[in-house]
N, C-alpha and C positions, 0 to 999 in steps of 0.2 A: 430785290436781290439780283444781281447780274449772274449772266446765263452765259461769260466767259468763262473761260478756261488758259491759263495761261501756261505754256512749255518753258521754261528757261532751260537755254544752252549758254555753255560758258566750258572755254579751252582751260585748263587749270595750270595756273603760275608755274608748277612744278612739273611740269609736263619737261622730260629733259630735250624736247626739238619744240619749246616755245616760242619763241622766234622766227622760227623757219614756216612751223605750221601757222600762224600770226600773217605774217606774207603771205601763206597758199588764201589763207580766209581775206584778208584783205582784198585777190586777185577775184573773188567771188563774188566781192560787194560787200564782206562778212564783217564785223568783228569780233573779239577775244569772247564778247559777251550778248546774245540775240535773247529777243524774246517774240515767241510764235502766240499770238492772240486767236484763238480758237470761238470763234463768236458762234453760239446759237447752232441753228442747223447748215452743214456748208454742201453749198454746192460738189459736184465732182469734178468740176473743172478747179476749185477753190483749195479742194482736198488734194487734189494732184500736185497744183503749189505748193501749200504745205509739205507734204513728202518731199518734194526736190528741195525745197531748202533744208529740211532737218535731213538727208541725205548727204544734199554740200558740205553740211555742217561736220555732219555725223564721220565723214569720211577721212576730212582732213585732221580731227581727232583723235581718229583710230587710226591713222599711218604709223607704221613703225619706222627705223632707222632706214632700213632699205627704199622701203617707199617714200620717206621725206626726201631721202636722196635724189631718186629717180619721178619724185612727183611729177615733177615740170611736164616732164617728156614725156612720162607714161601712161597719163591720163587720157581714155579712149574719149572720142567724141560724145560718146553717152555721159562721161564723169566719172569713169568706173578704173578705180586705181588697179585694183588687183580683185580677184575672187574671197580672199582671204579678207581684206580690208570690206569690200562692200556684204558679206557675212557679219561680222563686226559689227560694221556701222548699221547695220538694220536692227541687230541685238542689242543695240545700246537704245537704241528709238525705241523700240519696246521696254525697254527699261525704265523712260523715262514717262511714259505714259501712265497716268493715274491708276487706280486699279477701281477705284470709284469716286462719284462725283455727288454734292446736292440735288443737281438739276437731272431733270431728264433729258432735257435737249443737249447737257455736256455729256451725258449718257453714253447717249448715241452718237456725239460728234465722234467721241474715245473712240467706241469701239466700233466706228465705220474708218477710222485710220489705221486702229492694229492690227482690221483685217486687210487694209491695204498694203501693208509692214508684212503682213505675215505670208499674204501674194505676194510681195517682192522676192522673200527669202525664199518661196518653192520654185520661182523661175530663174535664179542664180545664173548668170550664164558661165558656161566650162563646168558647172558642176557634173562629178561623175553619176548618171541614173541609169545604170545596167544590171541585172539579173548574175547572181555570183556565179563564177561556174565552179564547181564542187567536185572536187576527187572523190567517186565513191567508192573507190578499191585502200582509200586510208580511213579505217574506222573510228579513229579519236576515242577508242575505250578508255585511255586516261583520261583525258580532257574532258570526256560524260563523269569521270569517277569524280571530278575534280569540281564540277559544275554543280554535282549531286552534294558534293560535302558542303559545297559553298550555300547552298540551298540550306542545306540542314542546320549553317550556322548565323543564318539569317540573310544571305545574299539573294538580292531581289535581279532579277535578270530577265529580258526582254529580245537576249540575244542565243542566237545556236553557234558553236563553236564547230569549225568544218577546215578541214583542207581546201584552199582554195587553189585553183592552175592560178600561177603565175605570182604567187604571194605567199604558198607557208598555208600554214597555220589564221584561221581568221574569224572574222565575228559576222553572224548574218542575224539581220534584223527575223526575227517570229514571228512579228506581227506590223501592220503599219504602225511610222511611227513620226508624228508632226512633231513642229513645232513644238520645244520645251516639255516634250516627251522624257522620261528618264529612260534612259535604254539601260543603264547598272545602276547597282545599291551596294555597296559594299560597306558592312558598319565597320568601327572600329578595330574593334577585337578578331579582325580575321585579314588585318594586315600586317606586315612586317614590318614592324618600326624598332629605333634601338630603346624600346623599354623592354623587348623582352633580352638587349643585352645587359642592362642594367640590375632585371632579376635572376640573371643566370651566375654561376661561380667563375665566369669568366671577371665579370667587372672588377674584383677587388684587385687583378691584376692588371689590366687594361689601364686603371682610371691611375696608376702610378708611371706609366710612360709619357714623358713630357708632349706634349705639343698632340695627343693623337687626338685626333676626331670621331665624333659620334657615326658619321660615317663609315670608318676605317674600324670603328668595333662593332658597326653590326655588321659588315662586312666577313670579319672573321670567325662572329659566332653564326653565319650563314656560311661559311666551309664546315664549320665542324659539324652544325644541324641538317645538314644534307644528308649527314650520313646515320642520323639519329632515330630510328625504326619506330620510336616512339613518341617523334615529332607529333605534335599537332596538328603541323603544315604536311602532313609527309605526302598525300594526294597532290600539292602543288610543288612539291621541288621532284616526283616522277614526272611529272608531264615536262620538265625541263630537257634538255638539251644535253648530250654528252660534248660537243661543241658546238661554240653558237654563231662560227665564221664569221666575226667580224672583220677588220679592217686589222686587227690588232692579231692577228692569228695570219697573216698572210705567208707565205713563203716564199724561200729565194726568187723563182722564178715569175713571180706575183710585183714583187719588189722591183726587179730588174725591169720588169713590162713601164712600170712607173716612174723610169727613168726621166726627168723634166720635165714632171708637173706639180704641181702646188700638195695634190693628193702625198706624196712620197716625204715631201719635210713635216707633213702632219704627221702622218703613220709612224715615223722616225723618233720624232720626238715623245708624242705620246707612250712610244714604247722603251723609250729610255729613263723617262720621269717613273711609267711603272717599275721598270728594274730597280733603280734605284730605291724606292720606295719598299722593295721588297726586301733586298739585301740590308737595309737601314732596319725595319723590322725584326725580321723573323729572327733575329739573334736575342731581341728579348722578349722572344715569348719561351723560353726553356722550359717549361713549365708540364707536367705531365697532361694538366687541362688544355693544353692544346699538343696532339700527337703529332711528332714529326713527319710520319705519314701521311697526313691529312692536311701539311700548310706546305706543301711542296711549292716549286713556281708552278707548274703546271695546273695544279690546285687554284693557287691566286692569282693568276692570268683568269680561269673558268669564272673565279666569282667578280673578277671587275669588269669583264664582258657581262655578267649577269646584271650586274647594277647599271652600267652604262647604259647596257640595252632597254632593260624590262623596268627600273626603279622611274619613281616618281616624285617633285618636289611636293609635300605634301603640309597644307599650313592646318596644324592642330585649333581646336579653342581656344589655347591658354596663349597662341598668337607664335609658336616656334614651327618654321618650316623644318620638315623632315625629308631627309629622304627615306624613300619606303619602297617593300616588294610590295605590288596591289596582285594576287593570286587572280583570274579568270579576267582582270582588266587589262592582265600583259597581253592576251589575245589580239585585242583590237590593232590592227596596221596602221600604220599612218599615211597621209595622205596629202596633195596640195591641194586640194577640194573636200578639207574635212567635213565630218558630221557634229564632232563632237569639240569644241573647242575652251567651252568656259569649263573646267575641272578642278582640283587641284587644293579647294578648301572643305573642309570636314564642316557637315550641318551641323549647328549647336544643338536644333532641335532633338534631330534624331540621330546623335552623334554615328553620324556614316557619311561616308564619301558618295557625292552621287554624279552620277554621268546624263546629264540632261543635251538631247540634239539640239542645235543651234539650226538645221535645215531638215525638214523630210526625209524619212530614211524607210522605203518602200520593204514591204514582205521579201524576203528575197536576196535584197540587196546586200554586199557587206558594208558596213559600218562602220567610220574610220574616225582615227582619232588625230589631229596633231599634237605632235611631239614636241613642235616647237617650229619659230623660222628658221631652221639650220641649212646649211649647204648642203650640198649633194655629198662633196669629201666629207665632210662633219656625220652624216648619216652614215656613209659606209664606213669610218676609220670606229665608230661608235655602236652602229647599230647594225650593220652588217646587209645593207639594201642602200640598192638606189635608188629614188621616188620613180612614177612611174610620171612622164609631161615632163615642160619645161619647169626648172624650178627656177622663179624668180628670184631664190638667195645665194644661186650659183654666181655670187660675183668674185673676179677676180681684185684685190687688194693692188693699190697701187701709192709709192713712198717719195713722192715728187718732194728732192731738200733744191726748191728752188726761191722760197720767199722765206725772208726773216720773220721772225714768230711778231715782233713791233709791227709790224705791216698787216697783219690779219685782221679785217674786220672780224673778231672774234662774236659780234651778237650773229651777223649772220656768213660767215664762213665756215667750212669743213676743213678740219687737222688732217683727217684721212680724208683719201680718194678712192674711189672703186669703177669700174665696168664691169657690164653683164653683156651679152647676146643682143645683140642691138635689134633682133627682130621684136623685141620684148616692147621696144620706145614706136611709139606714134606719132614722132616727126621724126624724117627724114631732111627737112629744106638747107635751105642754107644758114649757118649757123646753128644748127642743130643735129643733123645729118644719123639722127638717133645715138647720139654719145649724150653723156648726162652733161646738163647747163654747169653745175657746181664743178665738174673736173675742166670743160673748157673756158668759164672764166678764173680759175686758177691760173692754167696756163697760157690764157691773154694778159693777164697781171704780170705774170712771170716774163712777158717778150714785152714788158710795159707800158701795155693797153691798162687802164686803171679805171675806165668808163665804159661800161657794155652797155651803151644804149645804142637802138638801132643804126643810127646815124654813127655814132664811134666806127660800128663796125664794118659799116658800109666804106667808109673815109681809111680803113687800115686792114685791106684783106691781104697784104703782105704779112701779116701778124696773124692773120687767121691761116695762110700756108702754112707759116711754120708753126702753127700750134698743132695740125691735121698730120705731117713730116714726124714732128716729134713724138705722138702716139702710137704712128707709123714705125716706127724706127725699134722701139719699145716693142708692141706685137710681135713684128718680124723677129724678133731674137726671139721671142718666146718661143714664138713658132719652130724656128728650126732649131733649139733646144726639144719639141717633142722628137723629131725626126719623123720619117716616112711613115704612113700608115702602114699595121700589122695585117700582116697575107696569112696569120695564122690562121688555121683550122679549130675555128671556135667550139665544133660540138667534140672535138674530139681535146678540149683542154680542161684543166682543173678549176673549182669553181672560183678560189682565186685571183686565178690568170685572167677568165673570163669578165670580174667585176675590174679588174684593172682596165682589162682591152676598155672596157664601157666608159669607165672613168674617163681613160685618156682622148678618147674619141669625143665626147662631152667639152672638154677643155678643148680640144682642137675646132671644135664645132664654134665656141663663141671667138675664139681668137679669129677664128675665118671671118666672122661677120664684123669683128671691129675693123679689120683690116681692108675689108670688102665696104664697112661705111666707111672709112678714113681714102680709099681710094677712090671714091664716087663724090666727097666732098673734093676732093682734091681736083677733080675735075670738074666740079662746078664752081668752085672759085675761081680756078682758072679762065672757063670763061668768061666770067664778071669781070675779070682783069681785063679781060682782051677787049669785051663790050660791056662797059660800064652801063648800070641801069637810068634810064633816062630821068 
């Protein structure tokens, strides 16, 4: 009997950046399709191998949109795309690892590599390992009332719910907690999904207004159940918020701080599509089972910041994502150095939602979840916080109508274009200058350069000025579109004003560094011009 063990990896067809990531594996050595022969007992040195390739492997897999974008460049000398991605790609390795073998020697091969997998994921680098610091002048008496009912109604929990400085409301691990640890349990029956709009005397009227969504009617039976004293939920809709400041609540003077920047046509719009949305409504719900007092706007502004912020997509057994209130799981913060990242499907077994860590998550600590790869504007117009570090999905959008759609290599070019904070890219040189590869050979195609190979671009760095000018030119409006930095006096503004100042400082902060890379390349081209390389 053979005493292998065989790993297969393989990128999947339907992967929608197959292409892109196909090239990154290529650049490895890779293909679409490897197989890791696990022979017998392996050395440490053999073992090590292993891991780096099923890491190469594993990484360019788990790139999402942002990181395919910015692969090229922002891959550190280690291999390591992102925090987020090499979490991922370590979870997916243990994934794929057997859970038992015939042999004893595949045994031990297994499980001398998933303990090598599972010391990779406790040494994460950037990950956050700090002791929470706790307000203990706010006593979370709801939030215990809240944690106690959840207990009673079968929620399993591994976490303390605490004010935390600098975050609200938070989750602190009780006890240590590794690897694929469940830190929540919440079953079925103790979330908010729209079945309980379906059994309530709202439905018969709901389900006769054209076009409404299952959203938008638990939505409205979560206004009127707020106020229901004989809720079942009514321990989790006290511990809620009389408002929940987000981005959508801002005020004049909030708004006006946001004068040109990206944040202000999000805010804008978002808040127009809800109006609309509202006045389109609330005309037919006349109905005594919903009281005119209780669907106010003020009313349905509070509950689509409730859903925005606190709801979750949630995939039932029978295979329908829901959105849903998760009661004692809105606690957790989110973070770009999550704990908790795979969520989000209900176990068949023991029809409950369960929240298992993806990293260590020490006594003490709080416990984070992500939310998603949102931007910084996306978080605060939705969720009413700005991550705390750089966020690698702060990138700015950009809408170059400079090449005919016939001209796109479509298997491997990008329709959109974006920049982020160039301290983010790991090259700096010439021809790279930390701007992403896909945005500057766009616009070498665009001054028509059609060949990026080193030689092309050595032969036509007149085309490389004006590609470094034209981004140049671009920025610079941005920039003086913010205007001068604010001399206001931040402890003495609203809170608001204050996540604007943030905001806008943020977007001034990456615009500075593209324009600071664009100006440093600009002058190392220049000297190539002047002293060609031998």
């Amino acid at each position: 009997m053979s005493e292998t063990c065989d790993l297969c990896l393989e990128l999947p067809k339907d992967d929608p950046f197959y292409h892109h990531k196909k090239k990154l594996l290529s650049c490895k050595g890779l293909g679409v399709k490897e197989t890791l022969n696990l022979s017998g007992s392996l050395s440490q040195q053999l073992l090590n191998a292993a891991l780096e390739k099923l890491l190469q492997f594993g990484r360019i897999v788990n790139l999402d949109k942002v990181e395919v974008y910015f692969g090229e460049d922002a891959c550190t000398p280690a291999g390591i795309y992102s925090v987020r991605n090499e979490i991922s790609a370590l979870s997916w390795i243990l994934s794929l690892i057997p859970v038992s073998c015939k042999m004893q020697t595949q045994v031990d091969t297994l499980e001398a590599l998933r303990a090598a997998v599972k010391s990779r994921i406790s040494e994460v680098v950037g990950a956050e390992k700090e002791k929470a610091r706790v307000v203990d002048s706010y006593r979370c008496e709801k939030e215990s009332r809240l944690v106690e009912w959840g207990q009673d109604n079968g929620v399993k929990t591994k976490l303390q719910i605490a004010q935390i400085d600098g975050y609200g409301r938070g989750a602190i691990a009780s006890e240590d907690l590794k690897f694929g640890d469940v830190a929540l349990e919440i079953p079925i029956s103790s979330i908010i999904s729209e079945e309980y709009v379906y059994n309530s005397d709202m439905y018969p009227i709901l389900e006769k207004i054209d076009g409404i969504t299952s959203e938008t009617m638990v939505l409205l039976w979560t206004m009127r159940e707020k106020h229901n004293l004989d809720s079942k939920f009514k321990p989790y809709f006290d511990t809620l918020q009389e408002n929940f400041c987000t981005g959508l609540s801002f005020g004049v003077n909030a708004i006006m701080e946001l004068d040109g920047t990206l944040l202000l046509d999000e805010i804008m719009q978002a808040k127009e599509l809800l109006r609309d949305r509202y006045d389109e409504l609330i005309p037919l719900l006349s109905n005594p089972v919903f009281p005119p007092e209780l669907y106010t706007w003020e009313n349905y502004l509070w509950a689509c910041e409730l859903y925005y912020s606190n709801s979750m997509q949630i995939k039932f057994p029978d295979g329908k994502l829901k959105t849903c209130l998760i009661p004692v799981a809105g606690f957790l913060n989110h973070s770009i150095y999550p704990h908790i990242v795979k969520y989000g499907k209900v176990c068949v077994e023991t029809s409950s939602l369960k929240f298992p860590v993806s990293r260590p998550c020490n006594k003490g600590e709080q416990c984070f979840l992500s939310y998603g790869n949102y931007s910084s504007s996306h978080l605060l117009t939705f969720y009413g916080f700005l991550p705390k570090g750089d966020n690698p999905y702060d990138v700015i959008p950009l809408d170059f109508d400079v090449i005919d759609d016939e001209d796109i290599e479509t298997e491997f070019s990008w329709t959109t274009h974006m920049l982020r904070g160039t301290w983010l890219s790991s090259n700096h040189n010439i021809f790279h200058y930390g701007l992403p590869t896909p945005l500057l050979n766009y616009l070498r195609k665009a001054q028509g350069l059609d060949h990026h190979s080193e030689t092309d671009l050595w032969e036509n760095l007149e085309v490389e000025m004006g590609v470094l000018e034209n981004i140049q030119s671009t920025f610079d409006d941005m920039m003086q579109n913010l205007g001068d930095a604010d001399s206001i006096d931040r402890e003495n503004t609203d809170w608001d004003v204050k996540l604007a100042m943030e905001s806008k400082e943020r977007q001034r902060k990456i615009i500075s560094s593209i324009l600071d890379s664009c100006s440093a390349g600009i002058k190392l081209v220049q000297e190539f011009i002047i002293n060609p390389p031998v």
